[in-house]
KESEVO-480892 format. One record per atom (N, C-alpha, C, O): residue in one letter; atom name; x negated, y negated, z. Coordinates in pm, whole numbers, plus 50000, padded with zeros to 5 digits. Atoms other than C-alpha are relative to their C-alpha. Layout:
! residues N
- A; CA; X; Y; Z;
...
***
This chain:
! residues 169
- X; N; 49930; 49936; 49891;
- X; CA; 48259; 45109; 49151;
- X; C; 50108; 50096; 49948;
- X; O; 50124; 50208; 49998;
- X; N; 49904; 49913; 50040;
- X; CA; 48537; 45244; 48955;
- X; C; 49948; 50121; 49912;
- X; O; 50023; 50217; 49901;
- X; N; 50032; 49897; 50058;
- X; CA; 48315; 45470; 48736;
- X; C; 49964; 50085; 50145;
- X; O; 50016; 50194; 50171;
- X; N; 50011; 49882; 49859;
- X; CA; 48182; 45614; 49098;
- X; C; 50126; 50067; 50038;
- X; O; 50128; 50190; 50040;
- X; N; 49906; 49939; 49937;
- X; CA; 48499; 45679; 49227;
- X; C; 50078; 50067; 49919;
- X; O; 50140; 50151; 49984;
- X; N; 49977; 49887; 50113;
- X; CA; 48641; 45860; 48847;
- X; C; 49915; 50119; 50079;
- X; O; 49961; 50214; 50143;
- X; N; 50081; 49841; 49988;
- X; CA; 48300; 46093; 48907;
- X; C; 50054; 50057; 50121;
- X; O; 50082; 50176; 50105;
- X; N; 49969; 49967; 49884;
- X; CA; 48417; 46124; 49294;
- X; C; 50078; 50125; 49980;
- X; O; 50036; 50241; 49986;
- X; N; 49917; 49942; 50083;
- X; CA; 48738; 46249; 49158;
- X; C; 50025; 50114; 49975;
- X; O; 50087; 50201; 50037;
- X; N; 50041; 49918; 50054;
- X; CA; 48636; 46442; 48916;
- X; C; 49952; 50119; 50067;
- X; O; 49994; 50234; 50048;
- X; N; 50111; 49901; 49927;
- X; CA; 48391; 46625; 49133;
- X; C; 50106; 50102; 50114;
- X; O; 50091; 50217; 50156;
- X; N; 49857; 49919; 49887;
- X; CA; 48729; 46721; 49378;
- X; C; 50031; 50073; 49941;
- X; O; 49983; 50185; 49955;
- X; N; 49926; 49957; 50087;
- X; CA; 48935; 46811; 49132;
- X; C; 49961; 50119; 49937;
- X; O; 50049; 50192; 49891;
- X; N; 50076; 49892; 50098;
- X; CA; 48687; 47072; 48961;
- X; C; 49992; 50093; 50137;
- X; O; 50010; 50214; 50125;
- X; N; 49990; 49908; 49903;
- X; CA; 48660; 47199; 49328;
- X; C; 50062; 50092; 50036;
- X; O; 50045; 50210; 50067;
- X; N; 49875; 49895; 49987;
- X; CA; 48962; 47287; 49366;
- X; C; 50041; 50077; 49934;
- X; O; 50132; 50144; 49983;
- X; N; 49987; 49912; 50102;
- X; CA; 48982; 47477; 49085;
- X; C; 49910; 50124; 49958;
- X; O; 49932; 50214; 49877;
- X; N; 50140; 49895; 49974;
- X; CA; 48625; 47673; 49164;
- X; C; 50069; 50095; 50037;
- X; O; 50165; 50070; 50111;
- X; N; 49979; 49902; 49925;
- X; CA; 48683; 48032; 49228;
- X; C; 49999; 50011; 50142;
- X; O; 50073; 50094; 50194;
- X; N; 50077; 50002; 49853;
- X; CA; 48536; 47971; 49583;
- X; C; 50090; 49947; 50076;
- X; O; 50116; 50004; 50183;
- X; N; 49950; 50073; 49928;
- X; CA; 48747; 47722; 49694;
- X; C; 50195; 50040; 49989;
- X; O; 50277; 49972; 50050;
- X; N; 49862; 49993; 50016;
- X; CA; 49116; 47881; 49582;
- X; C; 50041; 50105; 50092;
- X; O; 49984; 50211; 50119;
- X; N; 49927; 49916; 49837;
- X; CA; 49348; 48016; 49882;
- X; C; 49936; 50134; 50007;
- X; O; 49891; 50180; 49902;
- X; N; 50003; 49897; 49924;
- X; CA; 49274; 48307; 50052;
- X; C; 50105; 50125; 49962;
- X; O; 50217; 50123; 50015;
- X; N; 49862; 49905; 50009;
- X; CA; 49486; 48623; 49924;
- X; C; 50038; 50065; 50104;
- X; O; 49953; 50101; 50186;
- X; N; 49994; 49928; 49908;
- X; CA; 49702; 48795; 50141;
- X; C; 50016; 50195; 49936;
- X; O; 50081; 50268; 49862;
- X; N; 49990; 49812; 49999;
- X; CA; 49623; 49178; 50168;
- X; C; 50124; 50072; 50121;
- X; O; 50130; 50075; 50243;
- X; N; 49885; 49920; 49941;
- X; CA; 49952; 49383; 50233;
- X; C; 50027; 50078; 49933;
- X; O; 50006; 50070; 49812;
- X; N; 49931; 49903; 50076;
- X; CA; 50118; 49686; 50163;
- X; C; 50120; 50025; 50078;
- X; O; 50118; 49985; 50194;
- X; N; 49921; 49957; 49923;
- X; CA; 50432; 49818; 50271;
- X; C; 50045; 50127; 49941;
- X; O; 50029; 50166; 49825;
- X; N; 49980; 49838; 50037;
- X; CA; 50560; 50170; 50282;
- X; C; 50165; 50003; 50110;
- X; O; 50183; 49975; 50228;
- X; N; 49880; 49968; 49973;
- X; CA; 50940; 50253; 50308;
- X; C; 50017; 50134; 50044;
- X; O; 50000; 50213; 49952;
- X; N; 49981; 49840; 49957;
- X; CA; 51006; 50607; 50517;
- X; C; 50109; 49979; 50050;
- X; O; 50137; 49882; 50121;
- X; N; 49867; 50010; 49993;
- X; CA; 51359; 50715; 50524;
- X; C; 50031; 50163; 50026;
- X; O; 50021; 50206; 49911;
- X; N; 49978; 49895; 49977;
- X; CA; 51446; 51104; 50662;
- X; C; 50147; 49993; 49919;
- X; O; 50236; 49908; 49926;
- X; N; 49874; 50034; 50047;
- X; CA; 51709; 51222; 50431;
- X; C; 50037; 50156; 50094;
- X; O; 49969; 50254; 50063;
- X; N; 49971; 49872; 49936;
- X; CA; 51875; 51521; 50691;
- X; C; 50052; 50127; 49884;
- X; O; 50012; 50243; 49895;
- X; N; 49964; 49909; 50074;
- X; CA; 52067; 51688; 50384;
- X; C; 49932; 50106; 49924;
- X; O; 49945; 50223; 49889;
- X; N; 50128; 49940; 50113;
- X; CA; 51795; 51755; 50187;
- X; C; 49866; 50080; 50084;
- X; O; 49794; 50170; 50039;
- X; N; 50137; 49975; 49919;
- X; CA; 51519; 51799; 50479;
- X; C; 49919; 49955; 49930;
- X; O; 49859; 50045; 49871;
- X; N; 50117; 50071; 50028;
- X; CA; 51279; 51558; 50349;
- X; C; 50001; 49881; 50046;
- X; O; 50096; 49834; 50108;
- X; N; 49990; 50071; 49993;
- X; CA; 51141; 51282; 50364;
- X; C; 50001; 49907; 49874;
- X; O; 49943; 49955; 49776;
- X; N; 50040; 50086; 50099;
- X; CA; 51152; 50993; 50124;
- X; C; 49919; 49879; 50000;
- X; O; 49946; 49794; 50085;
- X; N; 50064; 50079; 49933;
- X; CA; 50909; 50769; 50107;
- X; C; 49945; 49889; 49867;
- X; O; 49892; 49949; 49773;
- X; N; 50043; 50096; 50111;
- X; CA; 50819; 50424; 49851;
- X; C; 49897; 49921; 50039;
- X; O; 49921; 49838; 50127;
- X; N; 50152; 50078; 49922;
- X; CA; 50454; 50272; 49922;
- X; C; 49988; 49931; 49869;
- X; O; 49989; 49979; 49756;
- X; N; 49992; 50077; 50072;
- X; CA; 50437; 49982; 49763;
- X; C; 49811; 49875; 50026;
- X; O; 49754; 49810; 50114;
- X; N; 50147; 50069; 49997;
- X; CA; 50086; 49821; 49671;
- X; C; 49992; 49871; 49907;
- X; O; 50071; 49864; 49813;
- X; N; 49987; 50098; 50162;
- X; CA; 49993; 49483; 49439;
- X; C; 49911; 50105; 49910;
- X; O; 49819; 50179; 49942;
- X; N; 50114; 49949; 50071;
- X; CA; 49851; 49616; 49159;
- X; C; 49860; 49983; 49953;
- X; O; 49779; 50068; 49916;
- X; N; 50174; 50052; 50017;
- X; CA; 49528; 49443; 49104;
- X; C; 49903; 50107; 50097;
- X; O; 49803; 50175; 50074;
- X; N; 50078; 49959; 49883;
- X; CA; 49431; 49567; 49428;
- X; C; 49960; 50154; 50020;
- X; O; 49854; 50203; 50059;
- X; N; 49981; 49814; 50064;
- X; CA; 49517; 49958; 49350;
- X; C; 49932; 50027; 49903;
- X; O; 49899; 50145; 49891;
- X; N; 50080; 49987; 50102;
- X; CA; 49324; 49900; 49047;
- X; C; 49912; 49964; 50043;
- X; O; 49927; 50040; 50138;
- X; N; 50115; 50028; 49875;
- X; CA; 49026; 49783; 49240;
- X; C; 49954; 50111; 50069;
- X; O; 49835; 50137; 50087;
- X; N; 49995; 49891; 49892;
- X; CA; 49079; 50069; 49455;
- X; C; 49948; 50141; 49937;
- X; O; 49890; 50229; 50001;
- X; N; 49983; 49887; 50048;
- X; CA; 49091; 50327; 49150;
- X; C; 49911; 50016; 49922;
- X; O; 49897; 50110; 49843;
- X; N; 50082; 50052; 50107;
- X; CA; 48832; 50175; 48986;
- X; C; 49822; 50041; 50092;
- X; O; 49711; 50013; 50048;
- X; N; 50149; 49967; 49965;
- X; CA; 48530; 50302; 49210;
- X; C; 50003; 50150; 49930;
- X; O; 49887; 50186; 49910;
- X; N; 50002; 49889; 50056;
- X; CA; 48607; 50641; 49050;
- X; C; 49927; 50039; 49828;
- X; O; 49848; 50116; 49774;
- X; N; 50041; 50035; 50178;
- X; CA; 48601; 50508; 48664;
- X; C; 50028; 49859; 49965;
- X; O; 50140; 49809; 49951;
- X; N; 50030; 50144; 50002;
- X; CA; 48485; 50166; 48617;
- X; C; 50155; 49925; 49853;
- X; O; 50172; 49804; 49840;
- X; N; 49956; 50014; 50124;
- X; CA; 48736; 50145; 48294;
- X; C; 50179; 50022; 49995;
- X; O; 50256; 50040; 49901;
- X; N; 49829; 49914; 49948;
- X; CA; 49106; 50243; 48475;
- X; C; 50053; 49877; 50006;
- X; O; 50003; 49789; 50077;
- X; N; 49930; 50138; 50013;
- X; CA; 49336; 49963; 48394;
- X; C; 50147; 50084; 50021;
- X; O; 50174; 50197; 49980;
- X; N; 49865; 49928; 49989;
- X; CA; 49717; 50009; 48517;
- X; C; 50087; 49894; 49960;
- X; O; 50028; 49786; 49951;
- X; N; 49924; 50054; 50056;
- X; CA; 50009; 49844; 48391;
- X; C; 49999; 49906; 49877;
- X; O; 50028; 49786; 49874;
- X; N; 49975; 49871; 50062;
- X; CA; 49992; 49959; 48106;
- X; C; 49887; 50071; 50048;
- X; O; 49776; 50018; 50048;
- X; N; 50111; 49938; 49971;
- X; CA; 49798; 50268; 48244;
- X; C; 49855; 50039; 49884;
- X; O; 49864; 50102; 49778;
- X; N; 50129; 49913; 50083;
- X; CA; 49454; 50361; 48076;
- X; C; 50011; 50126; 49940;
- X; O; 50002; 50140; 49818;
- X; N; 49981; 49888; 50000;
- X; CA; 49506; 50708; 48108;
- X; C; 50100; 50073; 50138;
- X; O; 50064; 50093; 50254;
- X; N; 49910; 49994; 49873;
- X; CA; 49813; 50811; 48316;
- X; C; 49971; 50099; 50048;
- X; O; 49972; 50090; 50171;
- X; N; 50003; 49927; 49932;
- X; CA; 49742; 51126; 48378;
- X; C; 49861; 50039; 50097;
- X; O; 49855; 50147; 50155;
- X; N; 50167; 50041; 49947;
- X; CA; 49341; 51034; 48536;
- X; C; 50089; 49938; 50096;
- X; O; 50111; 49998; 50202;
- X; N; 49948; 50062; 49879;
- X; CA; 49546; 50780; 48728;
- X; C; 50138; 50062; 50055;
- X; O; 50175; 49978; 50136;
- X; N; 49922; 49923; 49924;
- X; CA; 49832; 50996; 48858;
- X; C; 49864; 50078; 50106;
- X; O; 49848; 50055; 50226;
- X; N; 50030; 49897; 49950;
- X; CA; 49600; 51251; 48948;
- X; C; 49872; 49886; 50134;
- X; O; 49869; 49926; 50251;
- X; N; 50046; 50075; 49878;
- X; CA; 49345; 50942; 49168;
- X; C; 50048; 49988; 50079;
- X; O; 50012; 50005; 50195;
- X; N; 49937; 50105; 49846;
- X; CA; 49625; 50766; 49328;
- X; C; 50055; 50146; 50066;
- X; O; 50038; 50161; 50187;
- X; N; 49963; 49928; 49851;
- X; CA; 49797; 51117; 49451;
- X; C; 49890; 50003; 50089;
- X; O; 49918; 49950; 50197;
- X; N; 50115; 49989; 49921;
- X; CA; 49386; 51204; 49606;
- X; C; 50028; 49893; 50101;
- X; O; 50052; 49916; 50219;
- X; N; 50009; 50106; 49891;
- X; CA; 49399; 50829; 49741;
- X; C; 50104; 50037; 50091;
- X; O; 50075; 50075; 50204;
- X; N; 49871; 49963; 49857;
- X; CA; 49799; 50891; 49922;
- X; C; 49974; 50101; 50027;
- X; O; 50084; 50133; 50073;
- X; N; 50032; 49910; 49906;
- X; CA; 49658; 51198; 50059;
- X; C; 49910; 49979; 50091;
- X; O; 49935; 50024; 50202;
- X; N; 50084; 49981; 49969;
- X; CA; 49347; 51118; 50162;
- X; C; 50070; 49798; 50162;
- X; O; 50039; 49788; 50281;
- X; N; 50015; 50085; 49932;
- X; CA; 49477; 50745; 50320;
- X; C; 50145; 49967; 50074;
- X; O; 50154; 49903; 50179;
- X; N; 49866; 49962; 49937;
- X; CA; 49866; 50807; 50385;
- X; C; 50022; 50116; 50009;
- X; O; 50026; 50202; 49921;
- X; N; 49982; 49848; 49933;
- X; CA; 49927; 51085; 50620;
- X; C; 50117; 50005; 50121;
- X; O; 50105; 49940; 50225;
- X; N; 49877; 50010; 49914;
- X; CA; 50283; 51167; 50797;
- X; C; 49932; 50188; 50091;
- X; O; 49871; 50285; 50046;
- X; N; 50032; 49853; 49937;
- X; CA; 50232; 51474; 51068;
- X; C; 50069; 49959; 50132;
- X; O; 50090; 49848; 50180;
- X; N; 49900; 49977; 49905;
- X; CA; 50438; 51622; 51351;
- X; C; 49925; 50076; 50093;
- X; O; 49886; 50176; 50034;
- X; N; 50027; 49921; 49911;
- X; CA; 50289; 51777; 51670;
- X; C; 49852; 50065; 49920;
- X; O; 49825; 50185; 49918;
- X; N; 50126; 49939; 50056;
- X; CA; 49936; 51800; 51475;
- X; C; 49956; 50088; 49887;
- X; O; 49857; 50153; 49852;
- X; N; 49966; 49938; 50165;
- X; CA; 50057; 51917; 51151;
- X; C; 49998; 49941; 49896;
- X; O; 50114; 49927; 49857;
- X; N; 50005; 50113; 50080;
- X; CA; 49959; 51690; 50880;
- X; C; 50132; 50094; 49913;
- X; O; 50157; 50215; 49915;
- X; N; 49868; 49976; 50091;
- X; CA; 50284; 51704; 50636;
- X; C; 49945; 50048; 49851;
- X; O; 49882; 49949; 49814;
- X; N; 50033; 50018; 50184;
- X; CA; 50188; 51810; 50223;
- X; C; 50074; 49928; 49924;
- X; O; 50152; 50014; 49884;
- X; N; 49890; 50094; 50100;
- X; CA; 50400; 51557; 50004;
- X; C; 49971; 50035; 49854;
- X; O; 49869; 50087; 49808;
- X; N; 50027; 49952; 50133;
- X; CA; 50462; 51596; 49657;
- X; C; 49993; 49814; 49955;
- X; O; 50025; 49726; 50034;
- X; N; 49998; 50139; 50082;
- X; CA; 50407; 51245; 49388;
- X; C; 50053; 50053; 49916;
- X; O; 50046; 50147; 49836;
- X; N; 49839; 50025; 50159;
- X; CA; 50702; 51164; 49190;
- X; C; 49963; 49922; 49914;
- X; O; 50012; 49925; 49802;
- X; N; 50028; 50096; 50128;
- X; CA; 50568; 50926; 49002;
- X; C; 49952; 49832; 50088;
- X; O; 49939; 49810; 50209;
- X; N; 49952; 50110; 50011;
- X; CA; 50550; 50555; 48964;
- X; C; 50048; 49890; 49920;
- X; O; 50105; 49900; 49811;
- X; N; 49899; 50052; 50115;
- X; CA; 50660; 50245; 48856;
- X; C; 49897; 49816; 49977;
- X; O; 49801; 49797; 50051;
- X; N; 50027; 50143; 49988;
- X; CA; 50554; 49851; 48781;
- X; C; 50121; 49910; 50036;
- X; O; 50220; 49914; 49963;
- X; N; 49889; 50150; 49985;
- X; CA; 50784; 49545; 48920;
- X; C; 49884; 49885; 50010;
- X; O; 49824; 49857; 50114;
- X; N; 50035; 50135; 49966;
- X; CA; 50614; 49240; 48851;
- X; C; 49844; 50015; 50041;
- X; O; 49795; 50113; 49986;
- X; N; 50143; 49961; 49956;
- X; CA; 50255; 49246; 48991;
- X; C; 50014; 50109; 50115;
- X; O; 49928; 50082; 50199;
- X; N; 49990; 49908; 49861;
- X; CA; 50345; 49548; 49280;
- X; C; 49993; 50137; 49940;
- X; O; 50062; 50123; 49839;
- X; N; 49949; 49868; 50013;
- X; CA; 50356; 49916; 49209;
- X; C; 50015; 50073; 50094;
- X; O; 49947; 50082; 50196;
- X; N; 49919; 49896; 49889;
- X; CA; 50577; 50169; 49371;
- X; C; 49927; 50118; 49953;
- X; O; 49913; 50154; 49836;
- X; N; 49978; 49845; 50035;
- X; CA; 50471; 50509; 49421;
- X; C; 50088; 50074; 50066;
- X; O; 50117; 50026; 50176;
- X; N; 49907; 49973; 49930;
- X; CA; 50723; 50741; 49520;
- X; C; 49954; 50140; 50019;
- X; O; 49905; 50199; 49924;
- X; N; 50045; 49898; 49936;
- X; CA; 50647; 51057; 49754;
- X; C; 50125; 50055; 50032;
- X; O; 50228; 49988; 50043;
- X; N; 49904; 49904; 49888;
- X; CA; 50859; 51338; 49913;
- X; C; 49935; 50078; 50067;
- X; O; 49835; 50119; 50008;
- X; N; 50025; 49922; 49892;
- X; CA; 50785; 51537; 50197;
- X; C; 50104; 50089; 50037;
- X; O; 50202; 50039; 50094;
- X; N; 49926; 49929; 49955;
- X; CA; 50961; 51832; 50257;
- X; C; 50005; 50101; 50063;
- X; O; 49953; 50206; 50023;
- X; N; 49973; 49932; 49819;
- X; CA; 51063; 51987; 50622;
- X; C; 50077; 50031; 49997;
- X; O; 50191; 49999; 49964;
- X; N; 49943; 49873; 49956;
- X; CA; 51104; 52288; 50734;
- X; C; 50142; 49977; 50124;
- X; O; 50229; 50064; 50132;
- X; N; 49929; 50137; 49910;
- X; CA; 51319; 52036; 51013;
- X; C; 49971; 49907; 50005;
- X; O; 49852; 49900; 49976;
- X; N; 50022; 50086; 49937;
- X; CA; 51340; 51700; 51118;
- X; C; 49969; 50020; 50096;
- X; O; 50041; 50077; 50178;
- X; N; 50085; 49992; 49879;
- X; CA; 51083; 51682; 51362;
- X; C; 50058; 49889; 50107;
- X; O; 50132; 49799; 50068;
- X; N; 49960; 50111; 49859;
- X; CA; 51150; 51471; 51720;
- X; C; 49926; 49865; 49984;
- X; O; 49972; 49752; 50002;
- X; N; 50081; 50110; 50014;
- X; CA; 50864; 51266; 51651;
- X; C; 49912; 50017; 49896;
- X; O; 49834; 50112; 49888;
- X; N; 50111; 49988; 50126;
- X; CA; 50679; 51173; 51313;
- X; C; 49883; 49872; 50018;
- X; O; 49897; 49751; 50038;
- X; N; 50109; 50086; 50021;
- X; CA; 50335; 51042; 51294;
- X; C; 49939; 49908; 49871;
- X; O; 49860; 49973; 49803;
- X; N; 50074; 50055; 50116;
- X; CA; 50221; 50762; 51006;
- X; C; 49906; 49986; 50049;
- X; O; 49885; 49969; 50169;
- X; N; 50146; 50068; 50008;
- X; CA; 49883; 50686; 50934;
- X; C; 49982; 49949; 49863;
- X; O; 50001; 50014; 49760;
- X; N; 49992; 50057; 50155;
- X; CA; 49828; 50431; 50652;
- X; C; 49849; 49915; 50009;
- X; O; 49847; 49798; 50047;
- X; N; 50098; 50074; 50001;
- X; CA; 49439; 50356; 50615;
- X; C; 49972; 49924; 49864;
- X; O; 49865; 49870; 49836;
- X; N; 50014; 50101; 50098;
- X; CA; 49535; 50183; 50284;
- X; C; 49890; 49886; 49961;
- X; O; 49890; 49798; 50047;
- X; N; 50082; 50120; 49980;
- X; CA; 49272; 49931; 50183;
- X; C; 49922; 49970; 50084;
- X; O; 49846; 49875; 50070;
- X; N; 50095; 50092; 49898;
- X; CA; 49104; 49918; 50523;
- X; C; 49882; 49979; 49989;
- X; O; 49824; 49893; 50056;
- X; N; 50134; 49954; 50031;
- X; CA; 48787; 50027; 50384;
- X; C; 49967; 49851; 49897;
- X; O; 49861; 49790; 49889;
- X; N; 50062; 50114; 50098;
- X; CA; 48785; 49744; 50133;
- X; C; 50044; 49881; 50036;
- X; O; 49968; 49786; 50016;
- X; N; 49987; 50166; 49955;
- X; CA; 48960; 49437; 50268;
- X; C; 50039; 50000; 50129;
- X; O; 50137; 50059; 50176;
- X; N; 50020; 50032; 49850;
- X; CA; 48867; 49311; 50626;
- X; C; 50171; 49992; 50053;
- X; O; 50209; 50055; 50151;
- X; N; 49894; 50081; 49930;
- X; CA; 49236; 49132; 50666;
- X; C; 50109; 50107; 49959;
- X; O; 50227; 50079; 49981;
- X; N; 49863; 49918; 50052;
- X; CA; 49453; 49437; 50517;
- X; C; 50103; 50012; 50122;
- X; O; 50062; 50017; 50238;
- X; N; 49895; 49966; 49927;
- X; CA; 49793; 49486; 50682;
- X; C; 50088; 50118; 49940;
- X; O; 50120; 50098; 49823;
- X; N; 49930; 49858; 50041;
- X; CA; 49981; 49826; 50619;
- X; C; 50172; 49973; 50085;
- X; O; 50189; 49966; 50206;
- X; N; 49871; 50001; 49911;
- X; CA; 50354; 49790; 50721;
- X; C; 50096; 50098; 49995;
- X; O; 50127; 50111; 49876;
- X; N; 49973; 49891; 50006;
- X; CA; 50542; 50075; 50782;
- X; C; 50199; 49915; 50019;
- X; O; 50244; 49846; 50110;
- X; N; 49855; 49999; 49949;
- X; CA; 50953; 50039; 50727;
- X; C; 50070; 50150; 50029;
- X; O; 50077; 50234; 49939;
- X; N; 49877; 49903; 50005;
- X; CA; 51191; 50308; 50867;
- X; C; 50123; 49986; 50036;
- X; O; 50175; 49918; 50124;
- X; N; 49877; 50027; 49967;
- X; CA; 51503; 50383; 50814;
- X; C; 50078; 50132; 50006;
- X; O; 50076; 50238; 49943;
- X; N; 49890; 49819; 49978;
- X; CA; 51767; 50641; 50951;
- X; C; 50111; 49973; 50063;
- X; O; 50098; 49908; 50167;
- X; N; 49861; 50025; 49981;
- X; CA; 52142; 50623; 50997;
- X; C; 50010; 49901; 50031;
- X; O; 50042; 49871; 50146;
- X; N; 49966; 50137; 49962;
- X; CA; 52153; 50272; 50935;
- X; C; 49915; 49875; 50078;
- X; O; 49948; 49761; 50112;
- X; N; 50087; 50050; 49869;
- X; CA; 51895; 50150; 51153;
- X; C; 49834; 50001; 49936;
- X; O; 49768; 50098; 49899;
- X; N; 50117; 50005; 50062;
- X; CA; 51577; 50002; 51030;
- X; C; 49920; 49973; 50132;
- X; O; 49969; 49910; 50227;
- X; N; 50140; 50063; 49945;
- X; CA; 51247; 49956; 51217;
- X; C; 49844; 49974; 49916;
- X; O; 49784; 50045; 49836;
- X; N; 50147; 50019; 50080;
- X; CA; 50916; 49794; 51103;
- X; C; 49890; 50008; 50129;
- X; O; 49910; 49977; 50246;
- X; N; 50126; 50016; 49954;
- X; CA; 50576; 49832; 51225;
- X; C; 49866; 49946; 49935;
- X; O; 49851; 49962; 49814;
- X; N; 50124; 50043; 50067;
- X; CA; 50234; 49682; 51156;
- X; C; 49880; 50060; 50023;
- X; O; 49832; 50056; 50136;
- X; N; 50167; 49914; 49991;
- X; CA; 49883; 49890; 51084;
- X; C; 49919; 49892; 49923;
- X; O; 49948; 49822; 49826;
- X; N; 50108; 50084; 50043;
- X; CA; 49574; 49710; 51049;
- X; C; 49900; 50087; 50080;
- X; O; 49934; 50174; 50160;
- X; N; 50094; 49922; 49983;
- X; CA; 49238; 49841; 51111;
- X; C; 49961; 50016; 50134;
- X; O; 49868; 50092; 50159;
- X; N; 49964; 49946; 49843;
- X; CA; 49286; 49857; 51482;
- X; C; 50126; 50031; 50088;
- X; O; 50152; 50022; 50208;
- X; N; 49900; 49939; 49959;
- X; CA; 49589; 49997; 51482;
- X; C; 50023; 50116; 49847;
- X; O; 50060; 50048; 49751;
- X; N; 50012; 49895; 50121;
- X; CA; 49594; 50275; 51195;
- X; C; 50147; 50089; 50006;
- X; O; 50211; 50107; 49903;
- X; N; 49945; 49918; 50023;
- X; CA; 49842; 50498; 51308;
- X; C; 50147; 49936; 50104;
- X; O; 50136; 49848; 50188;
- X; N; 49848; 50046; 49926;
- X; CA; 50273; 50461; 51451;
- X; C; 50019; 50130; 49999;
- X; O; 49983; 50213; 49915;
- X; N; 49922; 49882; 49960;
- X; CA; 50459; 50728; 51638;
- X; C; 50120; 49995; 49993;
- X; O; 50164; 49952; 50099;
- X; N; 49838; 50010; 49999;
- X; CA; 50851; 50742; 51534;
- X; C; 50048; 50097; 50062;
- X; O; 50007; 50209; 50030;
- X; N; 49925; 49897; 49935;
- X; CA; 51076; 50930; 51771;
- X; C; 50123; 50006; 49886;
- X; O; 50199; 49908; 49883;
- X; N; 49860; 49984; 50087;
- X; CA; 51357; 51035; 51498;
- X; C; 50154; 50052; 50037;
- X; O; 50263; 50034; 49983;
- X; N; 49825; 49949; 49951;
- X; CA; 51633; 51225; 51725;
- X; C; 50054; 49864; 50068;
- X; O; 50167; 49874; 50115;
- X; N; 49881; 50041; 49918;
- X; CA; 51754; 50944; 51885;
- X; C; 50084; 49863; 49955;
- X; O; 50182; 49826; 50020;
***
């Protein structure tokens, strides 16, 4: 009886440790947008895990490893394509052009950092963050802004894609 109930055990124990059976990751990103008035831009920090960005960068060239990059300037030049092609700020039907500043590693996350720079602060700015939706069912995109002090968050997921910020008021 007691050798049955060792194998029992055993047989759990190895379960739980199966690829198959270990938690569920959560898919998130968040993206910081902050109007700076002095400057007329925007600033903006989109923050991804990195595994997942590498995943992402990796249907291009099977061989793109980031932190430490592969080849930084192959992966600069993907991830701006990807934040153009899947983060898009626009005003009254004007998609915005942003420039990439760079990025950075903290820990398993990388920041990229964008500017956008307007001709004015518009009344109302449009995000769209289809981040990830294409590849993981459960992605969440969270949008923070902040302006004179005053934060708001929102949540995009693949039936909600896009947020409208009124900024004058």
């Amino acid at each position: 009886l007691m050798q049955i109930l060792i194998l029992v055990l055993n047989l759990v124990l190895a379960s739980l440790f199966s690829p198959e059976f270990q938690t569920h990751k959560f898919y998130v990103s968040t993206t910081e947008v902050e109007p700076k008035k002095e400057t007329k831009t925007l600033q903006v920090t989109a923050q991804f895990f990195t595994d997942d960005l590498e995943f992402l960068l990796r249907k291009n060239d099977n061989s793109i490893k980031l932190d430490p990059d592969s080849n930084q300037k192959q992966i600069d030049s993907l991830l701006t394509e990807e934040l153009k092609n899947k983060l898009q700020f626009s005003s009254k039907n004007t998609v915005f052009e942003f420039t990439f500043l760079g990025k950075e590693y903290r820990n398993d996350v990388s920041l990229c950092y964008i500017e956008i720079p307007l001709e004015e602060i518009p009344e109302k700015l449009e995000i769209k963050n289809i981040f990830f939706f294409d590849i993981f069912e459960d992605q969440q995109n969270i949008i923070h802004f902040k302006s004179q002090g005053i934060r708001k968050s929102f949540l995009l997921h693949s039936d909600k894609e896009t947020v409208t910020i009124e900024l004058n008021k």
